[in-house]
N, C-alpha and C positions, 0 to 999 in steps of 0.2 A: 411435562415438557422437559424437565431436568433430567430425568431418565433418560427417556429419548436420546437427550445431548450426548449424554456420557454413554450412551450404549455406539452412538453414532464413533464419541473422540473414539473409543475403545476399540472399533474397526479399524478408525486411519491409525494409529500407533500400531496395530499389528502389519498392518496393509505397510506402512512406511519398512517396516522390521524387514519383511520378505524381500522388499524391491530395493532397500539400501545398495547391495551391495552391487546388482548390476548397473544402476544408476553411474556410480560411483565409476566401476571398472571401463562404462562406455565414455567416459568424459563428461560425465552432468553435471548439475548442479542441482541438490537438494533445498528446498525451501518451504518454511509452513507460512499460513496465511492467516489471521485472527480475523474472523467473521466477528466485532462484538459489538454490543449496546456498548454508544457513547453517552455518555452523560455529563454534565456541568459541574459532577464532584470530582475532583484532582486523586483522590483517595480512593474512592467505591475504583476509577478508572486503571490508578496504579495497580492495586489488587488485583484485579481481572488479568491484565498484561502480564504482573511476576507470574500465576498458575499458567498462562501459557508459553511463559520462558522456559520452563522444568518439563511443560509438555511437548516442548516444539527442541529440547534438546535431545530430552530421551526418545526420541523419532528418529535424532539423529539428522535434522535440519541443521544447513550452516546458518541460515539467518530466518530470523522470525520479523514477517509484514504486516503491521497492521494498520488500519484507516485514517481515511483523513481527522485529524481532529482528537487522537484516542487519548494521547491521555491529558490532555490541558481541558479539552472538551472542545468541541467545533465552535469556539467566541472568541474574538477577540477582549473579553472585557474579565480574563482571567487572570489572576495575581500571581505574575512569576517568581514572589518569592514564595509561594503555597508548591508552585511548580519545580523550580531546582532542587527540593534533596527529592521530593518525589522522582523525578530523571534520575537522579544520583541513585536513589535506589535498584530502580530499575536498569540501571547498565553497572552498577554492582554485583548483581545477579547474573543478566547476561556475560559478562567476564569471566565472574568464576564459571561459567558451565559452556564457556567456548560456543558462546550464541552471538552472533552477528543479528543487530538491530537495521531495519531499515521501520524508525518509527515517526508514525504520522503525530505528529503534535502543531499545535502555535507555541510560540515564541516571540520573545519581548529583549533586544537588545540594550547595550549598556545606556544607547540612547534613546530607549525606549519604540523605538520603533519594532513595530509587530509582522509578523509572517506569519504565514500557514505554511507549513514545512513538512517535508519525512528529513527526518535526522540520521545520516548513516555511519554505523558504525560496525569495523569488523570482527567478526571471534574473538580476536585479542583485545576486544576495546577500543581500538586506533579508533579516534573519530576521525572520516574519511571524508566528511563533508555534508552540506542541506541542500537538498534542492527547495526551495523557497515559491509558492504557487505564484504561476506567472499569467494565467489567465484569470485573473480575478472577478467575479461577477457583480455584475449590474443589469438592472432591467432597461430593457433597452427603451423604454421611455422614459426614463430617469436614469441617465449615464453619469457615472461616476458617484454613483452612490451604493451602497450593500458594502460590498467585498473594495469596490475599489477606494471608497472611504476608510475601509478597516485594516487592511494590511497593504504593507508595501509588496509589491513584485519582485522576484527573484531577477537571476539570470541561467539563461541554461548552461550546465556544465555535463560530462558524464562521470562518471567512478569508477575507481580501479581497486581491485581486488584479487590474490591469486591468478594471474593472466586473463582475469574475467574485463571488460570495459561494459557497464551496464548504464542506463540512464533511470531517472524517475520522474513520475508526473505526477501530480495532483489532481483527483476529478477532473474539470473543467479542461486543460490543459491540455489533454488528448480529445476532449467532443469540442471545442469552442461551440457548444450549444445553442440553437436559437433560441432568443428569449429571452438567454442569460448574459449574452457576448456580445457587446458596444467597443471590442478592443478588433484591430484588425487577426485574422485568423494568422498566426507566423506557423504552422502545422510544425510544431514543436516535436513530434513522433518524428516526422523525415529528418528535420537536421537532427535528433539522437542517431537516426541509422546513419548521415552523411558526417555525423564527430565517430564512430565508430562502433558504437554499442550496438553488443551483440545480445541482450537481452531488454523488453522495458518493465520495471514495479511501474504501478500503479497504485496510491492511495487513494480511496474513494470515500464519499460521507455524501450520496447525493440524492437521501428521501425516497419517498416510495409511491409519487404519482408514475403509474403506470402507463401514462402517457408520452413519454420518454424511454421508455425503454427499449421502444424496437431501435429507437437511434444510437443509444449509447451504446448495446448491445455490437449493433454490426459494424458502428465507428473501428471498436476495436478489435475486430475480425476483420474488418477490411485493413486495417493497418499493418496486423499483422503478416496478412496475407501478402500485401502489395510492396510492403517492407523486406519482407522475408527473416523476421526477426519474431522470437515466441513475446508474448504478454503475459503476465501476472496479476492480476486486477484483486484487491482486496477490498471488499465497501465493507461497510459499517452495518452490522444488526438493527430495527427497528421492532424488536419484541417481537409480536406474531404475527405483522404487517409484511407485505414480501417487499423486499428491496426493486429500485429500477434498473440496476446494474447488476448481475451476477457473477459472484467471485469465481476465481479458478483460472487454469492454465488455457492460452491459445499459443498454438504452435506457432510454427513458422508454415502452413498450408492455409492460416488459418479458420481451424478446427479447434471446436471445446475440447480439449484433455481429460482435464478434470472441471467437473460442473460441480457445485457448491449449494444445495438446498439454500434456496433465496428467502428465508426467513432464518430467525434463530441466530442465536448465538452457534460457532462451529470454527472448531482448529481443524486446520487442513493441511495437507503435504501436496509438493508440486516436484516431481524429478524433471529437469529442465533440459533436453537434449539441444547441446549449446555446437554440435559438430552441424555441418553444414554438410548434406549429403549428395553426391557429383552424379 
């Protein structure tokens, strides 16, 4: 399986090498994506993240995506002082090598209150702001318990970058899923495209019952479609279990760009055509 992996990264870093530079010269945006096993160690987690900063720079990625949850672990019942230099490590790294983070962690403010967050920050470090998960889950026969006992809710904002305005979402946030969503549906993808953002990240950590998947899948194909805005969707690895979400780029037709082997650990590159064509 490790072979495998590294014969797979070993593709996309050349594959990234070749299409840089048209990317670049048509007005895109580069960006890789960390497919990885999350886990409940802060350390095994941060590891994983610094080998794909070095890999997602030398690609030649402005920013590195990775899943909901990645490096705190998807809990809320994690020790943010175990958390802070581990962060600090990791946008250490990203800095020195001109790596823009948009990374999926929770988070425990000065008052203790908890989110599930992507973190973003630019090439130069600027931290540019969190989008905070806003649809939190609960079973809808027991509302207000899971996720809405455990974190607080955001509010939506978008982000500004090199003339880019992008938004982010968290799993749930783009499916309001049945099942999982006891909150009324505010379809947080259309007010991104009505605040202006011209691209959406997506962090995702949403298991691997495959009974879900036709829905999450074409949630975010029709959004993009109907939007006219591409997607970014990064979940999270479950060993050799396939995911319900699969990573990768959807345009603005919404069409898979790039599709993502739905099992495994995998860095991946996504060149983002952000020109709107007449």
């Amino acid at each position: 399986m490790k072979k495998k992996y590294q014969t797979f990264l070993l593709f996309c870093c050349l594959l990234g090498c070749f299409t840089l530079s048209s990317a670049q010269d048509s007005g895109g945006l580069r960006v890789a994506g960390l497919q990885m096993n999350v886990s409940d160690d802060i350390s095994t987690n941060k590891n994983r993240i610094l080998t794909a900063i070095r890999e997602a720079a030398a690609g030649k990625a402005s920013f590195l995506i990775t899943p909901e949850g990645s490096l705190s672990g998807y809990r809320s019942t994690f020790n943010q002082k175990e958390l802070e230099p581990a962060l600090n490590e990791v946008l250490g790294l990203a800095r020195e090598l001109n790596l823009g983070l948009m990374l999926g962690t929770c988070f425990k403010d000065e008052e203790g209150l908890c989110y599930n967050q992507v973190r973003i920050y630019s090439p130069e470090g600027t931290f540019l702001g969190a989008h905070s998960k806003i649809l939190v889950c609960s079973p809808v026969d027991k509302p207000g318990t899971g996720e809405m006992a455990q974190y607080t809710a955001g509010t939506l904002q978008t982000f500004n970058w090199n003339q880019l305005r992008f938004g982010a979402l968290v799993c749930n946030d783009l499916w309001a899923t049945p099942g999982y969503t006891t909150i009324l549906n505010p379809y947080l993808p259309l007010k991104l495209k009505e605040m202006g953002a011209q691209v959406i990240f997506h962090a995702i950590n949403s298991g691997t019952s495959q009974r879900y998947r036709p829905f999450h899948e074409s949630s975010a194909e029709l959004w993009a479609l109907h939007l006219g805005i591409p997607i970014v969707e990064v979940n999270a690895a479950y060993g050799d279990k396939k995911g319900n979400a699969q990573s990768g780029l959807i345009d603005r037709q919404g069409a898979r760009l790039v599709r993502v082997p739905d099992f495994g650990e995998r860095l991946f590159f996504c060149d983002i055509d952000l020109e709107v064509k007449q």
